[in-house]
SEBABA-413817 format. One record per residue: residue in three letters; x, y, z of N, C-alpha, C, O in turn. Coordinates in steps of 0.1 Angstrom, whole numbers, plus 5000, padded with zeros to 4 digits. Each point is the difference from the previous one (the first is absolute). Layout:
BEGIN
ALAXYZXYZXYZXYZ;...
***
This chain:
BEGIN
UNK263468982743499550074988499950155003499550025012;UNK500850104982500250095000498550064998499149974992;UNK501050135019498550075001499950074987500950054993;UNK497249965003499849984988499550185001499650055010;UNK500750034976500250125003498550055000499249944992;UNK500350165015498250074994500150004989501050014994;UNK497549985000499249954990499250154997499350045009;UNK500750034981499150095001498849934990500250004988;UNK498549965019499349944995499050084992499249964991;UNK501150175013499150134993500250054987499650104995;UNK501349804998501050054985499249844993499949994988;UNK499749945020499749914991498249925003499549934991;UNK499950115023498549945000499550165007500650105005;UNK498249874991498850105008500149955009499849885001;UNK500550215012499950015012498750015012499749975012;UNK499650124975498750025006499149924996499849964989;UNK499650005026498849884994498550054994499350095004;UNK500649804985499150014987498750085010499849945011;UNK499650144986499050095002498449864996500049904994;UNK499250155011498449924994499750044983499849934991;UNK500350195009499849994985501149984992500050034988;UNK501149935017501149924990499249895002499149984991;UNK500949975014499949845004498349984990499849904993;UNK499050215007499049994988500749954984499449964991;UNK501850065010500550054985499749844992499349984991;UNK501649915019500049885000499249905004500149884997;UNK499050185012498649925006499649964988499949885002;UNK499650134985499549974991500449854990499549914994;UNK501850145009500449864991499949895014499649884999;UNK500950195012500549875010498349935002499649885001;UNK499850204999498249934999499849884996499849895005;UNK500350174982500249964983500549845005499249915002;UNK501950085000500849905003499749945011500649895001;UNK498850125008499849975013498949914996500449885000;UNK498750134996498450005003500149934985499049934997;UNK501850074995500449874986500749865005500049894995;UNK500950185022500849855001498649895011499649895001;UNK500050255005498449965012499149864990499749885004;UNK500250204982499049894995500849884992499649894996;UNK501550155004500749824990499749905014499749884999;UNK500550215013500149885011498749955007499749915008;UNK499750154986498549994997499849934992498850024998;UNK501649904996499849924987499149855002499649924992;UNK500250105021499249895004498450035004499149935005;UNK500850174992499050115010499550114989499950125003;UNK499649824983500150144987498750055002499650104994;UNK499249795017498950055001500150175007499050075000;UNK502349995006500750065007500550114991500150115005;UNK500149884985500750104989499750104998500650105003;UNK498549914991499150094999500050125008500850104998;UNK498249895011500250085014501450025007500250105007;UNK500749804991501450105005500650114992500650115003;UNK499249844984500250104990499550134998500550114997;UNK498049845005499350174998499850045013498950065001;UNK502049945012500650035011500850114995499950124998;UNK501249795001501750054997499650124990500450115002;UNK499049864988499950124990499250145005500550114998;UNK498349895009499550065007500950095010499850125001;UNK501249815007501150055003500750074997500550105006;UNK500149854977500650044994499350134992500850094997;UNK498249925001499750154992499750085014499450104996;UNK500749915018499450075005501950035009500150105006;UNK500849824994501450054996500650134986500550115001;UNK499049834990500350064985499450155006500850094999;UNK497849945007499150105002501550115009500750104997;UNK499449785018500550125006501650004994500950005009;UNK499749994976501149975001499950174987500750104999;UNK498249854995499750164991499750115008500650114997;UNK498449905016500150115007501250055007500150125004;UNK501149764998500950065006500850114990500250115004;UNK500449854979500650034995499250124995500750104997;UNK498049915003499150144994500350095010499950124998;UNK500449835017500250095008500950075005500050125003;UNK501549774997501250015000501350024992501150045004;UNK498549894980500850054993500549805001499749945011;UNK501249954977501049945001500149945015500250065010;UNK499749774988500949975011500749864996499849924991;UNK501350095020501249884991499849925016499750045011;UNK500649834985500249885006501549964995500149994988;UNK500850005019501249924997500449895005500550015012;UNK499349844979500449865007500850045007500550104996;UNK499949875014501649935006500350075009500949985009;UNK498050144989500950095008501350074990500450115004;UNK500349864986500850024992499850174996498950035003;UNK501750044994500350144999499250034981500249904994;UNK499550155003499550004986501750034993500950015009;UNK499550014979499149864991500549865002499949924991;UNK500750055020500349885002499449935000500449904994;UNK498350125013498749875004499050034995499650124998;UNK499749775000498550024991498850075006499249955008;UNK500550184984499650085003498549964995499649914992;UNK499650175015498049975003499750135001499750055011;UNK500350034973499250115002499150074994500250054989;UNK498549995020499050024991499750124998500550085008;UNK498849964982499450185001498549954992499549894998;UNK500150255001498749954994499649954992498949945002;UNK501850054987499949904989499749855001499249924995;UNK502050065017499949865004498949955005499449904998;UNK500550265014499049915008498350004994499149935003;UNK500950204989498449964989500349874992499149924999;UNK501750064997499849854991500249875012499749894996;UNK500750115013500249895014498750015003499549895001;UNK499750235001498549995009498849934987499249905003;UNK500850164985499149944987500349904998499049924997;UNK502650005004500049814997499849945014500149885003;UNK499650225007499449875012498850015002499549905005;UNK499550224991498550024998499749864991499449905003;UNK501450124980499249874990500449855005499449904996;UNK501850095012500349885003498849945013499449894998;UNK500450195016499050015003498549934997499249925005;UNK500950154983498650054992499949784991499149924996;UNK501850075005500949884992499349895005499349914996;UNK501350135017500049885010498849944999499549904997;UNK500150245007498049965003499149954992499049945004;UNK501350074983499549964986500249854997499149924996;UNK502350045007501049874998499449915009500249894997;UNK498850135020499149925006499149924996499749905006;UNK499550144978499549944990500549914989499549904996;UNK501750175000500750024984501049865004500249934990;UNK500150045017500949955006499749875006499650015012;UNK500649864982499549885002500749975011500750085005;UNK499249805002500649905005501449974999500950015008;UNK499049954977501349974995500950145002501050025007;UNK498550064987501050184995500350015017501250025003;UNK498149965008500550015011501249925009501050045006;UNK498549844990501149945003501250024996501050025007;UNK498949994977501849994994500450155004501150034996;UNK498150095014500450105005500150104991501050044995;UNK497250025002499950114997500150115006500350114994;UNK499349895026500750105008501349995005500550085007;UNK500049844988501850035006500250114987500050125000;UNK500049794989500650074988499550155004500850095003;UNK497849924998499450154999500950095010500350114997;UNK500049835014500650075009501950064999500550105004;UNK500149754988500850034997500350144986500750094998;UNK498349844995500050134989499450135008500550094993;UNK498949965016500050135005501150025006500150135001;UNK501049795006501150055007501350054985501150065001;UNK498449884989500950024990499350164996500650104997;UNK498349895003499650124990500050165009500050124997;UNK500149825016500450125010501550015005500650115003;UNK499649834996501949985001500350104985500250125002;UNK499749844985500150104991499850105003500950074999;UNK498049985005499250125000500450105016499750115004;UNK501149795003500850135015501550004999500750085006;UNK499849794983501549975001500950204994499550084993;UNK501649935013500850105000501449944993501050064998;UNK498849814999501649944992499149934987499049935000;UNK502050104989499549984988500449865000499249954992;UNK502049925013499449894999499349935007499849884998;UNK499850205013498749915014498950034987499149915000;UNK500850224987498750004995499949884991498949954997;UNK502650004997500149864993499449895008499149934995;UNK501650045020499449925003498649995004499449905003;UNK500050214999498249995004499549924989499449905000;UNK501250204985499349944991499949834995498949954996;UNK502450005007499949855001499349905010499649894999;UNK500350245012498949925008498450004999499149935003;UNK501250194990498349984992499549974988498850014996;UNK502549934998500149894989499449875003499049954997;UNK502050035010500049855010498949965006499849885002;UNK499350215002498549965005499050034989498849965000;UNK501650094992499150084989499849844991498949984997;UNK502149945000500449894994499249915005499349954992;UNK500550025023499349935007498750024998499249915001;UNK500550214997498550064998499649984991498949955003;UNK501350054985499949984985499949844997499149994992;UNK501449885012499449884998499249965010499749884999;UNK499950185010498849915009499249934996498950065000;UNK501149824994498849974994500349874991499249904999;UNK502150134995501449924991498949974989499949894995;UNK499150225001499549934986500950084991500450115004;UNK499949844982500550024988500250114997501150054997;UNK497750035003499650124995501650095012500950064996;UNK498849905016500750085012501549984997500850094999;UNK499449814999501549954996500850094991501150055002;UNK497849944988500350064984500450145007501050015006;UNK498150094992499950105010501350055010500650115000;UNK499649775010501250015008501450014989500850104999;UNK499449834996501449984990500350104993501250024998;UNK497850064997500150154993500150055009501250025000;UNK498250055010500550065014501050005006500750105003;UNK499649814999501149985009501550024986501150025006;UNK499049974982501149954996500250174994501150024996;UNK497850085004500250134997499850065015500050124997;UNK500049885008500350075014501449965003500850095003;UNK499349754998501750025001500650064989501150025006;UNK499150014986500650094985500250115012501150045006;UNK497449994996500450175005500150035011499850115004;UNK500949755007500550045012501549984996501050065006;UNK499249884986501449984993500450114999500650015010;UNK499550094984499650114993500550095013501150055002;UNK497649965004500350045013501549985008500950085001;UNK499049815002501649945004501050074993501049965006;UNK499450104986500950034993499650095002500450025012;UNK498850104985500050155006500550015013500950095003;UNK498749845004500349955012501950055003500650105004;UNK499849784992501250015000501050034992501149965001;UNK498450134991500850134987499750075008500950095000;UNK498249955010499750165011500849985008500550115003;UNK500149745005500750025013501550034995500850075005;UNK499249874983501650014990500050134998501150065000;UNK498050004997500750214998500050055014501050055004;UNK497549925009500250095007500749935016500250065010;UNK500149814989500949955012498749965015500249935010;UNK498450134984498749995011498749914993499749994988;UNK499849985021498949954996498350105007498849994997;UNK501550075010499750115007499350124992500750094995;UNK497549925002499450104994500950145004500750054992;UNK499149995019500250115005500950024993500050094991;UNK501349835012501849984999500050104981500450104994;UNK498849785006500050034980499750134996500650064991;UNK498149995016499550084995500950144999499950094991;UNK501149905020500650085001501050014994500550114996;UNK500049765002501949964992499150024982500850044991;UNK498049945007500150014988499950174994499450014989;UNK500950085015500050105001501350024991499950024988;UNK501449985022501650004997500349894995501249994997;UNK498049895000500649894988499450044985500449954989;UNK498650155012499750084988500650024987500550125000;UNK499649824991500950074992501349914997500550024989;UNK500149895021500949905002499749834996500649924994;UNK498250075011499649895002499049994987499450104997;UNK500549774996498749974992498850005005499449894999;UNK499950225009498949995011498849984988499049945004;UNK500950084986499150024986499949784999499049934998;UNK502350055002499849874996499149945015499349905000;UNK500950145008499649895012498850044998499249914998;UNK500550225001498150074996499349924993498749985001;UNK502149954989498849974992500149815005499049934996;UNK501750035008500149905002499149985013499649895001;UNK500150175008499050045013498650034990498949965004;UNK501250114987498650014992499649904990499050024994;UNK501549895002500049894995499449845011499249914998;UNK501650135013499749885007498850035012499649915008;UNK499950234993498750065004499149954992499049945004;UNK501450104982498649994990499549854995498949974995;UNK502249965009499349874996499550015012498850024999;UNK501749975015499149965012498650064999499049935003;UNK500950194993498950065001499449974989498950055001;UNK501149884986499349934988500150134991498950044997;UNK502050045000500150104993500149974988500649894998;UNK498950194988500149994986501949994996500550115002;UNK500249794994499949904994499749885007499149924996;UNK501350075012500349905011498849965008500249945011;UNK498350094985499349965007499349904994498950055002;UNK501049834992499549904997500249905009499549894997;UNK501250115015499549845004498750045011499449905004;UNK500050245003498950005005498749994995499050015007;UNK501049974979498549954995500449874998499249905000;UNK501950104999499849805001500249915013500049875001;UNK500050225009499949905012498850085010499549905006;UNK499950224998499650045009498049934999499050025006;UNK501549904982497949935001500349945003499349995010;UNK501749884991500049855006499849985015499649895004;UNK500650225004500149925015498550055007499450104996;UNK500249835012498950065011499950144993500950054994;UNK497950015007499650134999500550095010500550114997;UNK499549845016500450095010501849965000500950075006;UNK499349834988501750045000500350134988501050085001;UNK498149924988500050114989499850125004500450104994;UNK499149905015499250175003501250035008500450124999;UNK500449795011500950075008500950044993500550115002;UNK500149794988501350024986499850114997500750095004;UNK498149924988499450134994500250165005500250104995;UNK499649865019499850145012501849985003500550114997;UNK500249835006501050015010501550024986500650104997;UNK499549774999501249924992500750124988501149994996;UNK498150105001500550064989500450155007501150054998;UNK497950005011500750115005501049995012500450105005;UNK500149765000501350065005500750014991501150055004;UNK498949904980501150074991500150134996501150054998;UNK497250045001500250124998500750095013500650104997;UNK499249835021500250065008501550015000500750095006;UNK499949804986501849985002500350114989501150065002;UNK498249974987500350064990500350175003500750104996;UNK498049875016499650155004501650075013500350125001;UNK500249775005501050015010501150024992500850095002;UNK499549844989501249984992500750114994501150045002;UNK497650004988500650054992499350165000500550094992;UNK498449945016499950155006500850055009500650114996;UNK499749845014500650015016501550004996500550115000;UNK500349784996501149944995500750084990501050085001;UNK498449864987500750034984498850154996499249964991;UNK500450175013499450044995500050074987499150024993;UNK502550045005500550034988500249884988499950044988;UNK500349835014499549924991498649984995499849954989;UNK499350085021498849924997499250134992498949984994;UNK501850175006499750084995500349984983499050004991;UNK502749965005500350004991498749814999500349964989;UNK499350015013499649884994498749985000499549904997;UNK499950225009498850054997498749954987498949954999;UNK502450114990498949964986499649925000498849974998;UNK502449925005499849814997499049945005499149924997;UNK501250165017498849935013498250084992499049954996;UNK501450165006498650054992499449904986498949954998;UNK502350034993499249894989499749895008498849975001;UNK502049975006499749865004498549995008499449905001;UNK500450265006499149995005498550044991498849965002;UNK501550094991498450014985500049874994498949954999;UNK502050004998499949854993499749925011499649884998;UNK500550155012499749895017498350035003499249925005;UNK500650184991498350005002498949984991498949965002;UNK501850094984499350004988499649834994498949964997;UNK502349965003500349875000499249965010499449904995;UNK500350125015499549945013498749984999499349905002;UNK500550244992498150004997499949944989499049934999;UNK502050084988499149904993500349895002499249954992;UNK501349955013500249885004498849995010499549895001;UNK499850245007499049975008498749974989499149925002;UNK501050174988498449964991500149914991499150014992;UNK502149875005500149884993499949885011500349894995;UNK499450125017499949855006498249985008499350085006;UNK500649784991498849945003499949985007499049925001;UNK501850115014500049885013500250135008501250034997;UNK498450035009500150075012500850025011500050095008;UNK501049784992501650035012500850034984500850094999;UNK499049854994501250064986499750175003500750075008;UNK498449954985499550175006500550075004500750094997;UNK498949865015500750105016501749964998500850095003;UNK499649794993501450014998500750164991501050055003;UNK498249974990500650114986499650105011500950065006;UNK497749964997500050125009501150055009500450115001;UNK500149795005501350005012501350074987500650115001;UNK499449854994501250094989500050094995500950084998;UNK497449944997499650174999500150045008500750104997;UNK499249905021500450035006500950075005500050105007;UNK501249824988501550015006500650104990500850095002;UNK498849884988500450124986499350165009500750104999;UNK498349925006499450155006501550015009500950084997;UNK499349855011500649965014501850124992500650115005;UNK499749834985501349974995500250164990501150064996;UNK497449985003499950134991500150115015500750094997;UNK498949925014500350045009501550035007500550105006;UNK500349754989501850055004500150054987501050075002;UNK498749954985500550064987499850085002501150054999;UNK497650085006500050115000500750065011500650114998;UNK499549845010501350035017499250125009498850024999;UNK502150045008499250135004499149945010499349904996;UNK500650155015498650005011498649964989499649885001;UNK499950184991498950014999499949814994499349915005;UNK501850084982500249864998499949885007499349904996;UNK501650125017500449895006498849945013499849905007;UNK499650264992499250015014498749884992499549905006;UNK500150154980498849914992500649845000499349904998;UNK501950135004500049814994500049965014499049935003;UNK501650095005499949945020498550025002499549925008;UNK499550194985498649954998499549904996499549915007;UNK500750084976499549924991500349845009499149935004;UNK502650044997500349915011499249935012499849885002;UNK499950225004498749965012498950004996499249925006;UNK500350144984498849924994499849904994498949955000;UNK502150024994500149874989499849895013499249915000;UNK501550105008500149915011499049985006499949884997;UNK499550145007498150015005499549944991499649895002;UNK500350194985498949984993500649844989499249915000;UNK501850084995500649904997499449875007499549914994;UNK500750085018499549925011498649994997499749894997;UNK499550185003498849975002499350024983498850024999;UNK501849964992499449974988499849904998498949964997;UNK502649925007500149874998499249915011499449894997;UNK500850175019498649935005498650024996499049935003;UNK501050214988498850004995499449894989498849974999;UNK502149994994500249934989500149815007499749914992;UNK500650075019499649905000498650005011499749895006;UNK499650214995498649995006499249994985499149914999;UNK501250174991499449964991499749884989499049984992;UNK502249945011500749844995499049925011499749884997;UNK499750185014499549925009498250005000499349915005;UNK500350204990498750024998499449964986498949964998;UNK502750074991499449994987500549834996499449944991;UNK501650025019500349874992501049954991500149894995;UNK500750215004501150054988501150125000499550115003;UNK501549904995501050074995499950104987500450124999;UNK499249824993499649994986498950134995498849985002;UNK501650114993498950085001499149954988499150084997;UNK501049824996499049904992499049945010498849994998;UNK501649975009499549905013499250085012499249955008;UNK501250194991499650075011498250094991500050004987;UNK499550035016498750055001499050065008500249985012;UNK499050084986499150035014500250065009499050035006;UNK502650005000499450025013500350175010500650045010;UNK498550004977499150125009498749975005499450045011;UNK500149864979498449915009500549925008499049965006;UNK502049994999500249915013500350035008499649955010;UNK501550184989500250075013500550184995501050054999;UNK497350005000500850134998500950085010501050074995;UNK498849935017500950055007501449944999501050065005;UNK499049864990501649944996500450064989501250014997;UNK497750054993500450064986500850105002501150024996;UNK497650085016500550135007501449995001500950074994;UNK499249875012501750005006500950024991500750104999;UNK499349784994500849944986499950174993501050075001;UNK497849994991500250134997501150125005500950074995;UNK498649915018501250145009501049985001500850095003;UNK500049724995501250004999500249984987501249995001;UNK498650004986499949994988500750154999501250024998;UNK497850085003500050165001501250055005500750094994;UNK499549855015501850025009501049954991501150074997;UNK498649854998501449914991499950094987501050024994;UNK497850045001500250104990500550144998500350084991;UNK499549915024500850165001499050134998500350114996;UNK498349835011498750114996499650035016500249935010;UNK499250214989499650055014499049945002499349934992;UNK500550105027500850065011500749885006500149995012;UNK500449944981500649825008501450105001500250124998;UNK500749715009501350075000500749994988501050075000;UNK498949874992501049984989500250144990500950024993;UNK497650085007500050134996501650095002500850034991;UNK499249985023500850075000501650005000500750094998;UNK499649795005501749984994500350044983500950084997;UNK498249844994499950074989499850174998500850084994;UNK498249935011499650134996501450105002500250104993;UNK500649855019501450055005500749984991500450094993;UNK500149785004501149944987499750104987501050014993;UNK497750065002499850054988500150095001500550064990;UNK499350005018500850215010501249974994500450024988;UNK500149905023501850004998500649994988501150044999;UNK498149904991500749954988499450114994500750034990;UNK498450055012499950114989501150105004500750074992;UNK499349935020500950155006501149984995500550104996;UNK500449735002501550034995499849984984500949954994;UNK498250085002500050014985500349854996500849964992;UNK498249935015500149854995498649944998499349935007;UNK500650164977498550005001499249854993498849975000;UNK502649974995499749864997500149915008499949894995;UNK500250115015500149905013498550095004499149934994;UNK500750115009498550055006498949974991498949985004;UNK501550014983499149944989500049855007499049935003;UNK502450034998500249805005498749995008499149914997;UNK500750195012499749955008498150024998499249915004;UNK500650194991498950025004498949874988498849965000;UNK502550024990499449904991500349885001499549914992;UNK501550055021499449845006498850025008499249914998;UNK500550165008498650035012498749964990499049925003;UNK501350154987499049954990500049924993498949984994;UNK501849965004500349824999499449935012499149914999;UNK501650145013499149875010498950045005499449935009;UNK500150224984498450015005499449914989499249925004;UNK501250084984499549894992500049885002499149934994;UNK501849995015499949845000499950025010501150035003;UNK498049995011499250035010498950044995499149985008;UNK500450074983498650024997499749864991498849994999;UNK501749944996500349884990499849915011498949944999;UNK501750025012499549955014498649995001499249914999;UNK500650215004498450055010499249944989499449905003;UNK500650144985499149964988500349874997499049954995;UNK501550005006500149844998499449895013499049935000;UNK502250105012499649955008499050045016500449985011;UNK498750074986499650105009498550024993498949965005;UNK501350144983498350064993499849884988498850024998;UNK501549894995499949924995499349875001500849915003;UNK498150064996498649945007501149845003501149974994;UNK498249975014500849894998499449904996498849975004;UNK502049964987498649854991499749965011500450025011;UNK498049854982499549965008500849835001500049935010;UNK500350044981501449895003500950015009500950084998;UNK499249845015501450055003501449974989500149914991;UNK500750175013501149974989501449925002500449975011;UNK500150004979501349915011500850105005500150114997;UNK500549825012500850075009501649924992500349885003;UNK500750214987501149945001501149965010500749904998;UNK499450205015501050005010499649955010498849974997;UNK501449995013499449925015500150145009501050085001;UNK497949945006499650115010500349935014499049975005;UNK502050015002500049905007499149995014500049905007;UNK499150234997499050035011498449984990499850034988;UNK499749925018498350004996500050144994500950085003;UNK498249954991499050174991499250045014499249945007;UNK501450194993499150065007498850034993500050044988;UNK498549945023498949994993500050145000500750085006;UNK498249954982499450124999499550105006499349985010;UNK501150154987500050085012500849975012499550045011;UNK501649904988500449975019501449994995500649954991;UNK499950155025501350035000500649895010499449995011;UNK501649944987500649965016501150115010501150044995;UNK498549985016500650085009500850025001500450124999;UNK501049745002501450044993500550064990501250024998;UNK497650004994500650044983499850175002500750104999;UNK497949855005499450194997500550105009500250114996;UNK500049855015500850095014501350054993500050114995;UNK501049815003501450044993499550074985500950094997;UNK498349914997499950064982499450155006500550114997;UNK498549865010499550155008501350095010499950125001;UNK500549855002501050075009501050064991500850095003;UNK499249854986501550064988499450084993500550114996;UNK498249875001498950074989500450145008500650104994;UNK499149905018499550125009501450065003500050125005;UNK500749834994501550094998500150044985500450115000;UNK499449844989500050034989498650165001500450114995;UNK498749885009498950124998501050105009500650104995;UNK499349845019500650145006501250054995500250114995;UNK500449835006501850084990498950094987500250114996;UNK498849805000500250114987498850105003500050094992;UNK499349935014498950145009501050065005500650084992;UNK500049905020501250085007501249934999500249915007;UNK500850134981500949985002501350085001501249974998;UNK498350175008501350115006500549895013501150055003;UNK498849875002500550005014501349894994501049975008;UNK498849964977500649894999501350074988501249975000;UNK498150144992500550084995501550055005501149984995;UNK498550085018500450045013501449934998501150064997;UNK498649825006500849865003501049984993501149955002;UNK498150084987501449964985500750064999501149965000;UNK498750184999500750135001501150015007501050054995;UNK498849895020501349965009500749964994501150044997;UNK498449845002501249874998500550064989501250005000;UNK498350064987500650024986501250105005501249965000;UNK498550165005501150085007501149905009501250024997;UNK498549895012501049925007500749944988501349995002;UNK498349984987501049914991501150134994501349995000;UNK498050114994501050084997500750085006500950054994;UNK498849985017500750095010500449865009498950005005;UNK501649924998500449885012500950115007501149935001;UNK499350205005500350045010499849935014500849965008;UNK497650044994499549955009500749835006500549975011;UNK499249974981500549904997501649915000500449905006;UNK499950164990501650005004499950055017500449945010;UNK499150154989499950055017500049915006501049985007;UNK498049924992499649885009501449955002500750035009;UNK499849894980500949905000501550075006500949975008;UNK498950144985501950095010499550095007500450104995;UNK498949925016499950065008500750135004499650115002;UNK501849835000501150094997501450034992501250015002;UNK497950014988500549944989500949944990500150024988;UNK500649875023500349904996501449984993500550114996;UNK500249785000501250024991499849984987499449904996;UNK501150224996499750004983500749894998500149954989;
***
């Protein structure tokens, strides 16, 4: 056999071995994954779950911590599977964007765990509420560090695929129902997805952020980059429950566990606005400019709609369901307006919804647990049962309305700058007249269920509360520890929130300037 000729192996792998903070990039998902396969094999041992879980996650947000100090300090860093040369191999890269939305979904998941110690029967453990939980954080952080636009397809399937699991724990009716609407419009809009997917690799030959960001430059003008735009903002906005397309999240996010709601609530919708935010700022930014308006209506009819669907429902997870869409409509008026000041308010509004999202709906089932009911017919009294529970309920109420000094003040207060400055004085109207919509059905709350004496009949309970009522006046430790620790991120963001300000500001500049960024992944810069 004839001697085999040199190999220049430097034309085709990284030669240099992966550094420690490459290797942070992907610690998060491999966790994720690790410490999800630790408890399936655990499956004999769920008295065990628990505590491995709120291990691993503990872990995991104090990874997420040093994975944001590195990129606040250093700028971008790329992980490349295989060793493979970019854009060959599947690239792992985060900036700040990523890594503020990777550190807030491992704080509420965390926060999750600890709550779900209670929430979380016998049964919901066994059929593997910590695998799923674990596998859905390796999905929702995989999204949120991936550098190849279909590793961001497949996170999202992987946080489908546990999310699915999450959603019937229980296999009652109500959950089922719930599940089938879920799942049959999420796949629509991974479908969706898939085909952006592969109409992008069909113009630009890469699957590769960086690759793109750069080829879509000189495919400018050649290529239908306008058609792929909107078909990436189409299959964002259903993920994210955006106005048209957001009806199947009030019809599924009441049926499962409360603490599987509050994580939906906090995590499931903003990695669609986070993909929206990579896509089509970073990516397509001259599309997302011309498509601006659309996204701006879609986003006034996404919050306006939201709140009133929040002051026509009687059940309190229906509620907070609309809230999560008012939500995403502020989120979505932030990429309409563009510009630093825009983008920097919605990667705000984003991280607050996420906290505070989270801890409305565990708020909501402490109060199902004191008052006995879901139902704000059913619910009564209980500022005499537990006013310091009222307290609470108030300052996050206040947050979700968008009133000072909480955090939810100031992303808005930012989104209505921005929208006055580019002369978009109707979307700043959207906005400041859903806030006052859901200060309205939050004070309709407090006054109903809360300042509203409670008869002296007990009353029926239509729904099954599946834990005993907490007695009067009394918190349980797993509940109140996790609702207090989010509350207290929700005050401080909104007393001092230059440092978080700070934060957004980066990342909003990293999306529109990706110089940096590309840096990471071509180092030297690479073959066009």
């Amino acid at each position: 056999m004839a001697a085999s000729s040199s190999v220049e192996l430097a034309k085709a792998w990284v030669m240099a071995p992966a550094t420690a903070d490459q290797w942070l990039v992907i610690l998060p998902v491999a966790l994720s994954l690790g410490f999800g396969a630790a408890l399936m094999m655990m499956r004999h041992a769920i008295r065990l779950h628990a505590i491995v879980a709120i291990v691993g996650l503990t872990i995991l947000v104090a990874v997420d911590l040093l994975l944001l100090a590195r990129v606040l300090s250093a700028g971008p860093v790329t992980m490349m599977m295989g060793r493979w040369l970019p854009p060959f191999g599947i690239a792992f890269t985060v900036d700040v964007a990523g890594a503020l939305f990777a550190l807030t979904a491992a704080v509420v998941a965390l926060v999750g765990a600890v709550y779900a110690t209670k929430d979380i029967n016998v049964s919901g453990r066994r059929y593997g509420f910590y695998p799923f939980l674990m596998v859905l954080m390796a999905g929702v952080s995989g999204a949120f560090l991936t550098g190849d636009i279909f590793n961001l397809y497949v996170w999202f399937e992987v946080l489908l695929i546990s999310s699915f699991g999450l959603l019937i724990l229980g296999s009652e009716r109500e959950q089922i129902d719930g599940a089938l609407k879920y799942s049959v419009l999420n796949l629509v809009g991974t479908t969706l997805f898939l085909i952006a997917v592969g109409y992008l690799y069909a113009i630009f030959g890469t699957l590769n952020m960086a690759d793109i960001a750069r080829k879509a430059i000189e495919h400018r003008g050649t290529a239908p980059l306008m058609t792929l735009g909107a078909l990436f903002v189409l299959a964002f906005g259903m993920k994210a429950a955006a106005f048209p397309v957001n009806f199947w999240l009030p019809a599924s996010y009441h049926t499962p566990r409360i603490v599987v709601s509050a994580l939906f609530a906090g995590l499931l919708t903003k990695v669609g606005v986070y993909a929206l935010l990579r896509t089509m700022v970073m990516l397509f930014p001259v599309e997302a400019e011309a498509l601006s308006l659309v996204i701006g209506i879609a986003a006034a009819a996404t919050m306006v709609l939201g709140a009133m669907g929040a002051l026509a429902q009687a059940d309190i997870r229906r509620l907070l369901g609309f809230i999560v869409i008012a939500g995403i409509g502020n989120m979505l008026a932030g990429v309409a307006i563009g510009g630093s000041p825009g983008l920097s308010a919605a990667i705000f509004y984003a991280l607050h919804s996420i906290v505070l999202m989270t801890a409305l709906y565990l708020l909501a089932g402490e109060a199902a647990r004191i008052g006995g009911s879901f139902s704000l017919a059913g619910l009564s009294g209980l500022y005499a049962k537990a006013p310091g529970f009222a307290a609470l309920s108030l300052a996050l109420f206040f947050a979700a309305s968008g009133l000072p000094p909480l955090s939810g003040f100031w992303p808005k207060a930012m989104l209505v700058k921005s929208a006055i400055d580019i002369g978009a004085w109707w979307l700043a109207g959207a906005i400041l007249f859903s806030g006052f919509l859901i200060t309205i059905a939050f004070g309709r709350v407090f006054l109903l269920a809360y300042w509203r004496p409670a008869p002296e009949a007990v009353p029926v309970i239509t729904e099954t509360i599946a834990l005993a009522p907490t007695p009067a006046g009394m918190f349980r430790l797993s509940a109140l520890a996790p609702i207090l620790l989010l509350a207290a991120l929700v005050v401080w963001f909104g007393i001092f929130p230059e440092q978080l300000i700070g934060w957004t500001r980066i990342a909003a500049d990293g999306l529109l300037n990706p110089a940096a960024y590309l840096q990471s992944v071509f180092p030297e810069g690479g073959a066009q």
